[in-house]
PDB file of N, CA, C and O in Angstrom:
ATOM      1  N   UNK A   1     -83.213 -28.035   0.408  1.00  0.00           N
ATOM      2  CA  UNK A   1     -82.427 -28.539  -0.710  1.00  0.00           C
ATOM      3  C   UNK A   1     -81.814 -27.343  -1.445  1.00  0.00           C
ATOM      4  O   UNK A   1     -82.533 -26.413  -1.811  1.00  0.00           O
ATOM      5  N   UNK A   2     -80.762 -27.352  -1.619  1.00  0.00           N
ATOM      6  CA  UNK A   2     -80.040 -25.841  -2.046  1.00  0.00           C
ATOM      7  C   UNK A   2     -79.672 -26.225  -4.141  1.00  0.00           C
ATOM      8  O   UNK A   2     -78.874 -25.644  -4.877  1.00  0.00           O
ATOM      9  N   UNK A   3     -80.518 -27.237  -4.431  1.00  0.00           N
ATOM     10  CA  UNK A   3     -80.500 -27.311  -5.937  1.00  0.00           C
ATOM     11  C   UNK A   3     -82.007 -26.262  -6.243  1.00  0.00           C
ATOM     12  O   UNK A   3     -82.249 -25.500  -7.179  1.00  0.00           O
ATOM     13  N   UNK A   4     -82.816 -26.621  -5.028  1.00  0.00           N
ATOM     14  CA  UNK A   4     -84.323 -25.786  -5.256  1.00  0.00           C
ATOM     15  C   UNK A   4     -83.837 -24.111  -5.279  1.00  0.00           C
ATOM     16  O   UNK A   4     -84.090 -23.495  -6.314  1.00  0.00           O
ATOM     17  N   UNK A   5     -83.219 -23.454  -4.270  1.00  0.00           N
ATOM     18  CA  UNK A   5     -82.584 -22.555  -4.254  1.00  0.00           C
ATOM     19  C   UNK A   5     -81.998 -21.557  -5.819  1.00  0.00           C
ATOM     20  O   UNK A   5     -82.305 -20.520  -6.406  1.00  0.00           O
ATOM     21  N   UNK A   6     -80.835 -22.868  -5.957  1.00  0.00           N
ATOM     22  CA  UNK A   6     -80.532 -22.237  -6.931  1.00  0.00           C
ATOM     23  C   UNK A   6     -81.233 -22.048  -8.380  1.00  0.00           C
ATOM     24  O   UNK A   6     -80.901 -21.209  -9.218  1.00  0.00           O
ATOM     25  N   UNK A   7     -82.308 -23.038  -8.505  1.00  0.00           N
ATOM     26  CA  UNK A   7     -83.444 -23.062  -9.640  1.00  0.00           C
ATOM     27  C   UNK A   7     -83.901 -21.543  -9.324  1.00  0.00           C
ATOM     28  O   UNK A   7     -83.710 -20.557 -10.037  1.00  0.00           O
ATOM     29  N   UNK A   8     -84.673 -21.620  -7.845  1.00  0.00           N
ATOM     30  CA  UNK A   8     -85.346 -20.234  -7.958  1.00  0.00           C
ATOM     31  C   UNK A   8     -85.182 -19.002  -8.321  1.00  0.00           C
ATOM     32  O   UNK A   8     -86.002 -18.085  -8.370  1.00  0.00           O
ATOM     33  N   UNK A   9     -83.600 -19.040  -8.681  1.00  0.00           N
ATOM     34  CA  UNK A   9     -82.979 -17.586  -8.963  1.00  0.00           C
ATOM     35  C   UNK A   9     -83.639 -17.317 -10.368  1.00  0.00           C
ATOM     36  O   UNK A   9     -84.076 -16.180 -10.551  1.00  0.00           O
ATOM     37  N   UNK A  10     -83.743 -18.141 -11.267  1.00  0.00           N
ATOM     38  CA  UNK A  10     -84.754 -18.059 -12.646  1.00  0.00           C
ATOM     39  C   UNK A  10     -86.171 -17.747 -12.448  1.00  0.00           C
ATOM     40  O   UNK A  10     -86.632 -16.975 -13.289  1.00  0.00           O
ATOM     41  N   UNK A  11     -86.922 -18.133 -11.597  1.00  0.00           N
ATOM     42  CA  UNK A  11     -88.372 -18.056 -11.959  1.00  0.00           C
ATOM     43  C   UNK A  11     -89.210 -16.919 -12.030  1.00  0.00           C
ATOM     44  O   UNK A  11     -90.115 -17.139 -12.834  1.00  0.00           O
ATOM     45  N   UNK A  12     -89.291 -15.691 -11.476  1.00  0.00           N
ATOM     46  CA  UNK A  12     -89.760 -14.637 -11.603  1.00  0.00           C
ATOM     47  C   UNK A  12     -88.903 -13.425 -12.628  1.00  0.00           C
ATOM     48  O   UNK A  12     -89.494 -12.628 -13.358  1.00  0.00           O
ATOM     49  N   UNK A  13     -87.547 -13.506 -12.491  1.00  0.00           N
ATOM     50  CA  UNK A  13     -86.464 -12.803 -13.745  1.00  0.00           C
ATOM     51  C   UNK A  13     -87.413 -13.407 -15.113  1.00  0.00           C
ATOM     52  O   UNK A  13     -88.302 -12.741 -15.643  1.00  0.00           O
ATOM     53  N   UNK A  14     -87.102 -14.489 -15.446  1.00  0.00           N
ATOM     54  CA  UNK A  14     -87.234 -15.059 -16.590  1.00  0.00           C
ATOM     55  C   UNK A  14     -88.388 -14.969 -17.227  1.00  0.00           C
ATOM     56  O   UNK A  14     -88.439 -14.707 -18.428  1.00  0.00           O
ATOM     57  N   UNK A  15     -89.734 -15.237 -16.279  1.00  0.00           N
ATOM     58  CA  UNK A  15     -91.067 -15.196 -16.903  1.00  0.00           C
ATOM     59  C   UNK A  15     -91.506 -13.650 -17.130  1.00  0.00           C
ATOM     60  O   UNK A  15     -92.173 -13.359 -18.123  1.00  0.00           O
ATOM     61  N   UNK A  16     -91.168 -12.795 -16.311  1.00  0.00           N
ATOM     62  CA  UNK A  16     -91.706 -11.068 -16.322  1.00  0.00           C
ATOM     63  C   UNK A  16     -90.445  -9.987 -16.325  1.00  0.00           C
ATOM     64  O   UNK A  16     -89.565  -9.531 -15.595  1.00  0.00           O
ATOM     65  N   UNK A  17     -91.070  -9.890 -17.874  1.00  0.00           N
ATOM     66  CA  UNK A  17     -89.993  -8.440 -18.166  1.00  0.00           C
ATOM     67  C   UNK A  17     -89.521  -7.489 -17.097  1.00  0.00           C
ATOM     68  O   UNK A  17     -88.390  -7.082 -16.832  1.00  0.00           O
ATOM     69  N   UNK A  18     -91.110  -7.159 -16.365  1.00  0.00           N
ATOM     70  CA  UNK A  18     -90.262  -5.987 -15.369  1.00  0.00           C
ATOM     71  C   UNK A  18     -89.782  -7.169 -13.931  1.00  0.00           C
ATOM     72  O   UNK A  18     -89.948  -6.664 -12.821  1.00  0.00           O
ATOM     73  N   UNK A  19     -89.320  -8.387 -13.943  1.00  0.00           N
ATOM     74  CA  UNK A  19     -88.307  -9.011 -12.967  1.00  0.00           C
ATOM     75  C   UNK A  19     -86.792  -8.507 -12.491  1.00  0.00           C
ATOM     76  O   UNK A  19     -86.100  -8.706 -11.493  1.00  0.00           O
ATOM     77  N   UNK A  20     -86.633  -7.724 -13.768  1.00  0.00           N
ATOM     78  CA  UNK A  20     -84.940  -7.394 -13.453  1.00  0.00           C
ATOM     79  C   UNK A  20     -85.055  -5.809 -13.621  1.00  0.00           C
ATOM     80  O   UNK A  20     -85.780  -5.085 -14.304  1.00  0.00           O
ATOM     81  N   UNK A  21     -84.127  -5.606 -12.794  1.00  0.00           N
ATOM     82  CA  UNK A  21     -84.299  -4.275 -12.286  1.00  0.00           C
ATOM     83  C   UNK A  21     -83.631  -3.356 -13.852  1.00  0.00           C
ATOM     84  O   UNK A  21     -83.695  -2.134 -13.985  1.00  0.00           O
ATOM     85  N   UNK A  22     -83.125  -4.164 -14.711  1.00  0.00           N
ATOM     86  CA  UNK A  22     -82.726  -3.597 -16.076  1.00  0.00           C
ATOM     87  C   UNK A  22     -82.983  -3.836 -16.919  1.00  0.00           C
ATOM     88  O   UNK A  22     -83.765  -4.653 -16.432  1.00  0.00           O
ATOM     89  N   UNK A  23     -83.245  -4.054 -18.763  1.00  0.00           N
ATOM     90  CA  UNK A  23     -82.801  -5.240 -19.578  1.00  0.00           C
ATOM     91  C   UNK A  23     -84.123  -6.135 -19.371  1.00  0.00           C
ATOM     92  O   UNK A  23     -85.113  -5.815 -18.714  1.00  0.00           O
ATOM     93  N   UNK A  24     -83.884  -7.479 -20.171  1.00  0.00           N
ATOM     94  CA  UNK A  24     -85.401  -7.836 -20.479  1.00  0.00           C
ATOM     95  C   UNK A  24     -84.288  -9.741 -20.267  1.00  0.00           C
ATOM     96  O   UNK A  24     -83.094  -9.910 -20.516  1.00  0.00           O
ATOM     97  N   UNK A  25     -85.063 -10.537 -19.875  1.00  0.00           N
ATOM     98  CA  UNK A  25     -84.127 -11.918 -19.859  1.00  0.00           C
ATOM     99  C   UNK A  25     -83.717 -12.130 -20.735  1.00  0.00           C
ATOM    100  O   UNK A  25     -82.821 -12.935 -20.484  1.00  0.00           O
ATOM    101  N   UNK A  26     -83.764 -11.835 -22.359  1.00  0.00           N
ATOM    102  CA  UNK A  26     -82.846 -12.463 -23.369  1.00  0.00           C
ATOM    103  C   UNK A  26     -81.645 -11.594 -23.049  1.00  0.00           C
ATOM    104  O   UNK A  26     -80.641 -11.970 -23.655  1.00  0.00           O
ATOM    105  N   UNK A  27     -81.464 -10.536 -22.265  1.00  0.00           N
ATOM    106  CA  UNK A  27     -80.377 -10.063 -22.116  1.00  0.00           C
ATOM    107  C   UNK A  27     -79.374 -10.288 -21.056  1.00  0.00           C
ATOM    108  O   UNK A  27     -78.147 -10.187 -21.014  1.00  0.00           O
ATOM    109  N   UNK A  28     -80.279 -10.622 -20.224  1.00  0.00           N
ATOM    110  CA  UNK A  28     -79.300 -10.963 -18.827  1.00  0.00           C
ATOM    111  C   UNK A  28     -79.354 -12.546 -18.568  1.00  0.00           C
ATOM    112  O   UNK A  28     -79.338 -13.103 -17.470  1.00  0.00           O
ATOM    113  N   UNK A  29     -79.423 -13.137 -19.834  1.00  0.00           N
ATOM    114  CA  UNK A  29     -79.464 -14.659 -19.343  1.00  0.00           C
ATOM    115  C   UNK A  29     -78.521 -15.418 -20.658  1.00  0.00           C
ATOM    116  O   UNK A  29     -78.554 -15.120 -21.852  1.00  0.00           O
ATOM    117  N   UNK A  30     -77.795 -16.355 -20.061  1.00  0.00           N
ATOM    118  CA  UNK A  30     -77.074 -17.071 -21.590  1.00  0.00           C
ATOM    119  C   UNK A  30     -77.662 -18.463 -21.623  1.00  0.00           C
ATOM    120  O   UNK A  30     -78.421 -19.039 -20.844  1.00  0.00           O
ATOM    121  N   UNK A  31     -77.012 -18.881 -22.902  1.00  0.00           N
ATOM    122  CA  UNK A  31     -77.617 -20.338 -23.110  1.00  0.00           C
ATOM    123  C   UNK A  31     -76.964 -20.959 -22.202  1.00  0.00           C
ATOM    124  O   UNK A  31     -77.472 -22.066 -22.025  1.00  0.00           O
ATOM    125  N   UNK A  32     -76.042 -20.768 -21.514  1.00  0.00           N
ATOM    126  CA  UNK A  32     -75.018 -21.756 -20.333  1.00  0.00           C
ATOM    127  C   UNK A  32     -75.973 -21.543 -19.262  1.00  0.00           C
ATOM    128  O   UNK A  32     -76.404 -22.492 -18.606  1.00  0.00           O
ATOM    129  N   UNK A  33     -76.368 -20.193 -19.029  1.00  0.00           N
ATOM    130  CA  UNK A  33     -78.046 -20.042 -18.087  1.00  0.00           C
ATOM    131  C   UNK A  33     -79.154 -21.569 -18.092  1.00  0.00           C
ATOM    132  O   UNK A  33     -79.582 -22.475 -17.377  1.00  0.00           O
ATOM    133  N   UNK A  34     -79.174 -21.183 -19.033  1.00  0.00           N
ATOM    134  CA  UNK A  34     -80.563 -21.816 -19.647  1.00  0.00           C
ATOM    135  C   UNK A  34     -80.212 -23.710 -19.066  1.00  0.00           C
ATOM    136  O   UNK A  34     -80.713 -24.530 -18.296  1.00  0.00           O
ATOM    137  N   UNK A  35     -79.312 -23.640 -19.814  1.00  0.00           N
ATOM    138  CA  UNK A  35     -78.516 -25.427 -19.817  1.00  0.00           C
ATOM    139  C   UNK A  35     -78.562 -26.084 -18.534  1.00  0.00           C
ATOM    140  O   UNK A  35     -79.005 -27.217 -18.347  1.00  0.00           O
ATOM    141  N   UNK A  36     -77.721 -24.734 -17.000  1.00  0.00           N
ATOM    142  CA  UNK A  36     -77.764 -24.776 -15.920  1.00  0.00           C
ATOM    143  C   UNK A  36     -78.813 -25.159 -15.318  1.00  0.00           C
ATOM    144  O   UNK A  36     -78.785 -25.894 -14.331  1.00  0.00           O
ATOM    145  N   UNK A  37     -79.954 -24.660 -15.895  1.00  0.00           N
ATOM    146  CA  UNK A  37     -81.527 -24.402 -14.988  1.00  0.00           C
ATOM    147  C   UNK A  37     -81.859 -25.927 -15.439  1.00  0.00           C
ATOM    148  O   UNK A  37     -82.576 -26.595 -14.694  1.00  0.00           O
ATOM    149  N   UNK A  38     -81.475 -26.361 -16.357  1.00  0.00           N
ATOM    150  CA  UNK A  38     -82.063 -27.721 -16.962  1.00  0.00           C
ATOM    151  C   UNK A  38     -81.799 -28.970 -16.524  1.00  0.00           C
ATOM    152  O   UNK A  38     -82.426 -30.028 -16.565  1.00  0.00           O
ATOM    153  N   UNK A  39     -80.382 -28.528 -15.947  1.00  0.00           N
ATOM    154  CA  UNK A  39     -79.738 -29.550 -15.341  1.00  0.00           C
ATOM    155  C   UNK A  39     -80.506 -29.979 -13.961  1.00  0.00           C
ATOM    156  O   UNK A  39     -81.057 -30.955 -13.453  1.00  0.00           O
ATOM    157  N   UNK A  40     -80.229 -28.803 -13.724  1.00  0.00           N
ATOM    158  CA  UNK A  40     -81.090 -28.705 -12.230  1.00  0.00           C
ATOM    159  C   UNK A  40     -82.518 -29.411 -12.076  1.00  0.00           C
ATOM    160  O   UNK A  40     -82.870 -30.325 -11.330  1.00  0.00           O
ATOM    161  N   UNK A  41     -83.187 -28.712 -12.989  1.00  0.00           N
ATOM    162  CA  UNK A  41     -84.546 -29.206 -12.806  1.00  0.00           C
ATOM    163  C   UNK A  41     -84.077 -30.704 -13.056  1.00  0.00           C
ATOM    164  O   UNK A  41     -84.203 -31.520 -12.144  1.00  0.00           O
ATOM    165  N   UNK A  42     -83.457 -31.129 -14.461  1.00  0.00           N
ATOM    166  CA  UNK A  42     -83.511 -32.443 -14.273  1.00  0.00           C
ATOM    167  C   UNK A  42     -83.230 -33.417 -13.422  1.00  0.00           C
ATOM    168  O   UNK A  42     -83.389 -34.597 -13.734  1.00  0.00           O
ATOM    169  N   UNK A  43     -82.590 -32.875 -11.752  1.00  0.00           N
ATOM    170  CA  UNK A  43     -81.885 -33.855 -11.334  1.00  0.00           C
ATOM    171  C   UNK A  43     -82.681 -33.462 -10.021  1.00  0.00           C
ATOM    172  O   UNK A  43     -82.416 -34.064  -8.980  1.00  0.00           O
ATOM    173  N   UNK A  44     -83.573 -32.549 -10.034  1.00  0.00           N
ATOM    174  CA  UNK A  44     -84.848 -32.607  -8.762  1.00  0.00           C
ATOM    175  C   UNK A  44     -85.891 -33.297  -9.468  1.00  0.00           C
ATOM    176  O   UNK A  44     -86.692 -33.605  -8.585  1.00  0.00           O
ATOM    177  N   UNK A  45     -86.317 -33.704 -10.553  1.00  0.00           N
ATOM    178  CA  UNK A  45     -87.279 -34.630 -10.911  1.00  0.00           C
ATOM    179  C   UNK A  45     -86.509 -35.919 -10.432  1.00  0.00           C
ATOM    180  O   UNK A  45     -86.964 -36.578  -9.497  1.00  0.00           O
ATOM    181  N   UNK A  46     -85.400 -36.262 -11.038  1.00  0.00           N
ATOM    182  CA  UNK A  46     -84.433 -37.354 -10.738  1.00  0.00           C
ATOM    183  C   UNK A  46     -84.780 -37.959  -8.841  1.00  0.00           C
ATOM    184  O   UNK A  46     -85.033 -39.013  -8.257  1.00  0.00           O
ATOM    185  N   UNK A  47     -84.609 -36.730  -8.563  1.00  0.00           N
ATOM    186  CA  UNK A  47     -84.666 -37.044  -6.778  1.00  0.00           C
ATOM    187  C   UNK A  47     -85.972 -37.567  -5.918  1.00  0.00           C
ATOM    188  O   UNK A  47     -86.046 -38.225  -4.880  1.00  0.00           O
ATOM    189  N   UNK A  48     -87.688 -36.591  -7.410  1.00  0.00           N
ATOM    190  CA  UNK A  48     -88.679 -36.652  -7.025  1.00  0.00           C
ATOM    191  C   UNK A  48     -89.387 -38.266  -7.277  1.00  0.00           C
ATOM    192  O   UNK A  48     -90.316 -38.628  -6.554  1.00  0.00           O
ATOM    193  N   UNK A  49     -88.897 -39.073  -8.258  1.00  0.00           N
ATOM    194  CA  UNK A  49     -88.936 -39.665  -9.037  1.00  0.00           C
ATOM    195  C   UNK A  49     -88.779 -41.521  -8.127  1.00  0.00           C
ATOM    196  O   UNK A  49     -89.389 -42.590  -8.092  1.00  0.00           O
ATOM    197  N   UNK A  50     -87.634 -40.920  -7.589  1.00  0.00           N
ATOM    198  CA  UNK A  50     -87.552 -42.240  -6.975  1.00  0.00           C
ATOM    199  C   UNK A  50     -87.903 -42.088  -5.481  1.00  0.00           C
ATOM    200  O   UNK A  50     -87.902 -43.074  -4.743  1.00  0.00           O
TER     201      UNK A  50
END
């Protein structure tokens, strides 16, 4: 499923400072980030769901 994919690009950046090779996630991430990941997740629960 390439929605799982693109979720995963968040999960290790986001939770651990040293994830990104620069910068800390409030820096390399926007609220359009954030919104994106939400969507997502919401619409693989959506999929898990039924």
């Amino acid at each position: 499923m390439s929605v799982l994919k693109k979720l995963d690009r968040f999960y290790i950046p986001t939770r651990y400072p040293n994830g990104l090779p620069e910068g800390t996630p409030h820096q390399n991430y926007t609220r359009e980030d954030a919104d994106f990941a939400l969507r997502l997740a919401e619409e693989i629960m959506g999929f898990l769901s039924r």
